[in-house]
C-alpha positions in Angstrom: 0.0 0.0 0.0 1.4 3.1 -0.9 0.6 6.4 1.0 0.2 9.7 -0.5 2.4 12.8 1.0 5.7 14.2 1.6 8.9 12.4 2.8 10.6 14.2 5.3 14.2 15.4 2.5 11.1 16.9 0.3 9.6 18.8 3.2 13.1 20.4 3.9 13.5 21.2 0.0 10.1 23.3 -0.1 10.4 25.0 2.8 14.5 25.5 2.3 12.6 27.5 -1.2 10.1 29.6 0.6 13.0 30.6 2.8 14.9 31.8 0.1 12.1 33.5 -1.4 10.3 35.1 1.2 14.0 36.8 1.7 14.0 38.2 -1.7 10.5 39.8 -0.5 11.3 40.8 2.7 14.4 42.9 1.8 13.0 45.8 0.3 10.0 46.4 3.1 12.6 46.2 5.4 14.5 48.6 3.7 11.3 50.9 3.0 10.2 50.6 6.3 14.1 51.8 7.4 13.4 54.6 5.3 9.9 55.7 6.5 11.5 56.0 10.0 14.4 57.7 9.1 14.9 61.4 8.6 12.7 62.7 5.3 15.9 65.2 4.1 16.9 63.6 1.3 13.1 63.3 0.2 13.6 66.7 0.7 16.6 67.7 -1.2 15.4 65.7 -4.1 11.9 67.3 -4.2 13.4 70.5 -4.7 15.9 69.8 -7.2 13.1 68.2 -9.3 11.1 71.2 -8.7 14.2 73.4 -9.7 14.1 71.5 -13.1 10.4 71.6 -13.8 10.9 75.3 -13.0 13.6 76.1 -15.2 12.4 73.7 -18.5 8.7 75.3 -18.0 10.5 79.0 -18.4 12.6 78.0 -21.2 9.6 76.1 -22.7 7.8 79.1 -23.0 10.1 81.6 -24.2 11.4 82.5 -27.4 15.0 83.9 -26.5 17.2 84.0 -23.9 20.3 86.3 -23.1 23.1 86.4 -20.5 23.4 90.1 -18.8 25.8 87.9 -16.5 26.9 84.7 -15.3 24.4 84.8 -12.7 21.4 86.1 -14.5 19.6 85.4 -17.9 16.8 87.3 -19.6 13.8 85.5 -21.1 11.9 87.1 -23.9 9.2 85.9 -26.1 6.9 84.6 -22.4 5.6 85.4 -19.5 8.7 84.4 -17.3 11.6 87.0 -17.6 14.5 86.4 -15.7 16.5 83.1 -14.2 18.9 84.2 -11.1 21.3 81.8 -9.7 21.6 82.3 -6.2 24.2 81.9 -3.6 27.0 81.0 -5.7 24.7 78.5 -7.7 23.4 76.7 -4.3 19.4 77.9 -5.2 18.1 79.7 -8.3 15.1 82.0 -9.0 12.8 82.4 -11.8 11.0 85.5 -12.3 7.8 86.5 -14.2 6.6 90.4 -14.4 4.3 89.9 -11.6 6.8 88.0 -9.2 9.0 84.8 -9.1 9.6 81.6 -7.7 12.7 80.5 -5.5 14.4 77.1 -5.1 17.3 77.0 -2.3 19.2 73.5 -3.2 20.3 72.8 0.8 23.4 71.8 -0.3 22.2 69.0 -3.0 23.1 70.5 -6.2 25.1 73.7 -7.2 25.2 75.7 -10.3 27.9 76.5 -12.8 27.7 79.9 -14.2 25.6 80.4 -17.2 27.0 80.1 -20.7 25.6 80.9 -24.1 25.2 78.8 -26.8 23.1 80.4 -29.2 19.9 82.9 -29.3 18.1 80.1 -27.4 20.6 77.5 -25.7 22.3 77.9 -22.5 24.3 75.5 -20.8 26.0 75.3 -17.0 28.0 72.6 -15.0 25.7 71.2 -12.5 27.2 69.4 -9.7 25.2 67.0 -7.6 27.6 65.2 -4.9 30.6 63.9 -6.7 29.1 64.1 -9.9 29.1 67.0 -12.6 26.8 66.9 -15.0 26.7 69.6 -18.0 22.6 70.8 -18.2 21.7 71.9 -21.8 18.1 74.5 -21.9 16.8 75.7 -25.2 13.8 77.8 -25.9 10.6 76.8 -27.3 8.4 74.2 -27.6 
């Protein structure tokens, strides 16, 4: 009579497999829950640098032109923004409209180059984030 089930070396294989498995899932909540209890600054620092990029690419986006009056400013024409200030010796930058302006302070995680002209409606600047620098290319228009 033969008896349907495990033997004993099969039991040890499946649940030697699960084991490995289940470690494979429970590394990354352990690391996201390490995360959620940890200090939110580099959440932070990279929320404003994206916002510092969206900010810049939606004012080159909608202008025509762009000039250097120096390597810490460029005028916008041809839109509603009109000026793009780097701040601090390139740790924040400011975008201006006629009616105001928005400010992004980097705390540290990026810095600016100073500005240089490429043509009527390319700029370019070294950007350094950490150990890394990284040359950022904006043109005008859509």
């Amino acid at each position: 009579m033969k008896k349907i089930g495990f033997t004993l070396i099969e039991l040890m294989i499946v649940v030697a497999v699960l084991g490995i498995t289940c470690t494979y899932f429970i590394a990354p909540i352990n690391q996201l829950h390490h995360w959620l209890k940890t200090d939110d600054a580099e959440m932070v620092r990279q929320q404003k640098l994206t916002e510092a990029f969206m900010l810049v690419r939606t004012a080159f986006y909608d202008s025509s032109f762009v000039e250097i009056t120096g390597p810490d400013e460029l005028k916008l024409s041809g839109g509603k923004w009109r000026r793009i200030l780097r701040l601090k010796s390139g740790e924040g930058i400011r975008v201006e409209t006629a009616g105001g302006g928005r400010q992004v302070v980097f705390d540290g995680a990026m810095r600016f180059s100073a500005f240089q002209f490429l043509d009527a409606k390319t700029v370019w600047c070294q950007t350094q984030i950490d150990s890394a620098r990284l040359p950022m290319v904006w043109r005008c228009g859509k």
